[in-house]
C-alpha positions as CSV (number, residue, x, y, z in Angstrom):
1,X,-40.1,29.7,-0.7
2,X,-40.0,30.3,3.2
3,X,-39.6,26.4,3.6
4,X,-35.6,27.1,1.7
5,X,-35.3,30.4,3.7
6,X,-36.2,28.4,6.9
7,X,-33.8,25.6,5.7
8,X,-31.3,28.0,4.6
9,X,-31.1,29.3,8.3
10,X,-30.5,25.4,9.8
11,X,-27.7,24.5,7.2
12,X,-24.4,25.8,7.5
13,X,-21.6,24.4,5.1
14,X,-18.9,24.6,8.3
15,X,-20.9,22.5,10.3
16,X,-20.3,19.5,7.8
17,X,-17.5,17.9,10.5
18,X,-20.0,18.1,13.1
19,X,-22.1,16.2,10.6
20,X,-19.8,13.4,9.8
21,X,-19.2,13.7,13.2
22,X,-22.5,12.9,14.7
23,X,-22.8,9.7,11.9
24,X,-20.0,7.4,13.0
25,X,-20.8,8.6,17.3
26,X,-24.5,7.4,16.4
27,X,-23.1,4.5,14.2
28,X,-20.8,3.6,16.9
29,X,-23.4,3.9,19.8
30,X,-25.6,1.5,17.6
31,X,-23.0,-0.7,17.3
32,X,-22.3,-1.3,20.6
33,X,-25.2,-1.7,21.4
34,X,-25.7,-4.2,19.0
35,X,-22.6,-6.5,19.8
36,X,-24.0,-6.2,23.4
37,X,-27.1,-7.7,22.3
38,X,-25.9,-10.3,19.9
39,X,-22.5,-11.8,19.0
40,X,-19.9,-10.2,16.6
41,X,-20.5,-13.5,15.0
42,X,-23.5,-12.7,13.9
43,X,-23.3,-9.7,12.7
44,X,-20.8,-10.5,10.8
45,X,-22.5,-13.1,9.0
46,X,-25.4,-10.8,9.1
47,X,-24.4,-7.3,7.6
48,X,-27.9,-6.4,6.8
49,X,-28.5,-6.7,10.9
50,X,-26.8,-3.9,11.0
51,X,-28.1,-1.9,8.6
52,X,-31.6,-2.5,10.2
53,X,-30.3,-1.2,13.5
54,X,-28.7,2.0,12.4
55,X,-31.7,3.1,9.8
56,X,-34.6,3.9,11.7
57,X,-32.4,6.2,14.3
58,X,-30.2,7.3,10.7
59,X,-33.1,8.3,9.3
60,X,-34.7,10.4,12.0
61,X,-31.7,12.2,12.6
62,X,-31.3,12.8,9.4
63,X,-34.8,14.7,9.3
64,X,-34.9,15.8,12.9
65,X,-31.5,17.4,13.2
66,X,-31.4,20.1,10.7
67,X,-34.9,21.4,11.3
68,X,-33.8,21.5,15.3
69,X,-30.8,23.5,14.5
70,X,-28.3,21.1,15.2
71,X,-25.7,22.4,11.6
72,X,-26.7,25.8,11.9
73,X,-24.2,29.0,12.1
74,X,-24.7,28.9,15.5
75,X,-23.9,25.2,16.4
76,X,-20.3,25.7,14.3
77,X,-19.7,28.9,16.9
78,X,-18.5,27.2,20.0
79,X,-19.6,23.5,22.3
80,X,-21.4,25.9,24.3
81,X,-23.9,26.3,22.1
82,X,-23.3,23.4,19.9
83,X,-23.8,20.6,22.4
84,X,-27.0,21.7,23.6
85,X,-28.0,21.9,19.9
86,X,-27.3,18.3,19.8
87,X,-29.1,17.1,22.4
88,X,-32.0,19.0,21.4
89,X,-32.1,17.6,18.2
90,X,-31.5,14.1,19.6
91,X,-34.6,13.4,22.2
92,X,-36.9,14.1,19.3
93,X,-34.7,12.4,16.6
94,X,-34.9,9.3,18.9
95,X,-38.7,9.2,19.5
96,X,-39.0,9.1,15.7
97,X,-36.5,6.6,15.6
98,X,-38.1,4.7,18.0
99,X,-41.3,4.8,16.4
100,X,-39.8,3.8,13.0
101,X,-38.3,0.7,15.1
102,X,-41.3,0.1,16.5
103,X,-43.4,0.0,13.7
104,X,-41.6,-0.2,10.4
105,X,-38.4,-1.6,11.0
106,X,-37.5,-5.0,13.2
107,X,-37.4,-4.4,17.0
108,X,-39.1,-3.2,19.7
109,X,-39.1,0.4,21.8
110,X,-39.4,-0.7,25.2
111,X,-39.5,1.8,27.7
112,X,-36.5,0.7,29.4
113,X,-35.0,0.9,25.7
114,X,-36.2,4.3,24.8
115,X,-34.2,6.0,28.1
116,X,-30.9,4.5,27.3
117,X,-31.1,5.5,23.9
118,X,-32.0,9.2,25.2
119,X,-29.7,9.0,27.6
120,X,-26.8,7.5,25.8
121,X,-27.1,9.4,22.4
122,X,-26.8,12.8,24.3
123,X,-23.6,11.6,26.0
124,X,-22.6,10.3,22.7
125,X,-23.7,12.9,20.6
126,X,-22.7,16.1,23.3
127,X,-19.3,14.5,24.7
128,X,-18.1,13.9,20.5
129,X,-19.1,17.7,20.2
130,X,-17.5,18.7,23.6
131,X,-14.1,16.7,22.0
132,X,-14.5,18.4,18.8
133,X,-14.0,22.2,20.1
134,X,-11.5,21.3,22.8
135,X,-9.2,19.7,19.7
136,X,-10.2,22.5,17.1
């Protein structure tokens, strides 16, 4: 019962467009760096490629983010509270996404790996949130 309660408190219906939101700027991030890494080529002709980049960080974000706070009442209110909600839900949504890389899915999490994707997911993930209340 205090597990819903807790959950009740992190989940906020308006925050679904900062939901979808956060998908396709991680999806995009991911894909990026993907075609940086190999050719469109071959991830064209390789779909599931894909799929094996975007799951491990997908999946931690998925758990990660609404136990941080990221779609709660508050994070809907205004970027100044939503985009540090982000990026507080991202650095430990990308250690678990690194790990899963590491150790379920294909790839590595070099160090040199694990700062960009800190780095670059909270610029992802804070300047889409930044552009979402300056255009609401």
């Amino acid at each position: 019962m205090a597990d819903s309660s807790f959950l009740a408190t992190r989940l906020d219906r308006a925050a679904v467009p900062l939901a979808v939101g956060d998908l396709i700027a991680l999806i995009v991030l991911l894909t990026i760096g993907a075609i940086n890494h190999s050719s469109v080529e071959f991830l064209s002709s390789n779909p599931l490629y894909l799929l094996e980049v975007f799951a491990p960080f997908l999946i931690a974000w998925a758990l990660i983010a609404p136990l941080v706070g990221a779609y709660s009442a508050g994070a809907v209110e205004t970027a100044k509270s939503s985009v540090p909600l982000a990026i507080r839900s991202w650095i430990p949504a990308a250690v678990v996404g690194l790990a899963l890389r590491a150790f379920v899915f294909r790839g590595g999490a070099a160090p040199a790996f694990a700062v960009v994707m800190l780095v670059l997911g909270s610029l992802a993930l804070g300047g889409w949130r930044a552009l979402y209340f300056r255009l609401r």
